[in-house]
C-alpha positions in Angstrom: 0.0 0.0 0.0 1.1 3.5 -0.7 -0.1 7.0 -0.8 0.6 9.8 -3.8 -0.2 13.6 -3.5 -2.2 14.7 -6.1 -1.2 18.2 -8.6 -4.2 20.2 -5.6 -0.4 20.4 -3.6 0.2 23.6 -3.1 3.7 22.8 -2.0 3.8 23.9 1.7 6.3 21.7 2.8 4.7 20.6 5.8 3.9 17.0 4.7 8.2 16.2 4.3 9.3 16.1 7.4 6.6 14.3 9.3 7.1 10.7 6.8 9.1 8.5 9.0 10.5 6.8 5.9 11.6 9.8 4.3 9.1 8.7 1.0 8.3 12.6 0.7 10.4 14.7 -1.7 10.1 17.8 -3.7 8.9 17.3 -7.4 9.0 18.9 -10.8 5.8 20.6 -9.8 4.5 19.6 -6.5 5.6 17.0 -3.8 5.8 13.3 -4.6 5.7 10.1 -3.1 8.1 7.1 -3.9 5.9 4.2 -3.6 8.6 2.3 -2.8 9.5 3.6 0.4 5.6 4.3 1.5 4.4 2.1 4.0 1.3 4.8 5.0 3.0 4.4 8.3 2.3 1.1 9.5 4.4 0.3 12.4 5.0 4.4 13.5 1.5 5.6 13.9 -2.5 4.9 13.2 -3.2 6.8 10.6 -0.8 8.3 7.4 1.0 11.6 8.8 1.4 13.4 5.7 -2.4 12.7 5.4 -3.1 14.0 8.6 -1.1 17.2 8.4 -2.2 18.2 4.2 -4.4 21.4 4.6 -5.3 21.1 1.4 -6.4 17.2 1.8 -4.6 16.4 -1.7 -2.6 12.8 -0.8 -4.6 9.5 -1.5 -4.4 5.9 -1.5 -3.3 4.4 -4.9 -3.2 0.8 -3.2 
């Protein structure tokens, strides 16, 4: 399972540094999600940080 942020980002930054596998990083336009590294957080907290903290509610599921 992993999460992917949408082009609504508006590139706040604040989803980066909460992802406790570092599977956040700045794109060509917006911020991205390696699939790879997402794990939606299983084993750090309940629910997907970057998920919880998106004021613009633009990071899904793409499992």
């Amino acid at each position: 399972m992993a999460l992917s942020i949408t082009d609504e980002c508006i590139n706040c930054t604040i989803c980066e540094p909460d992802c406790p596998n570092n599977a956040v990083f700045p794109g060509l336009k917006h911020y991205e999600i390696d699939p790879d590294r997402c794990t939606e957080c299983e084993n750090f907290f309940a629910t997907p940080m970057c998920q919880e903290v998106c004021p613009v509610d633009c990071i899904i599921s793409i499992s």
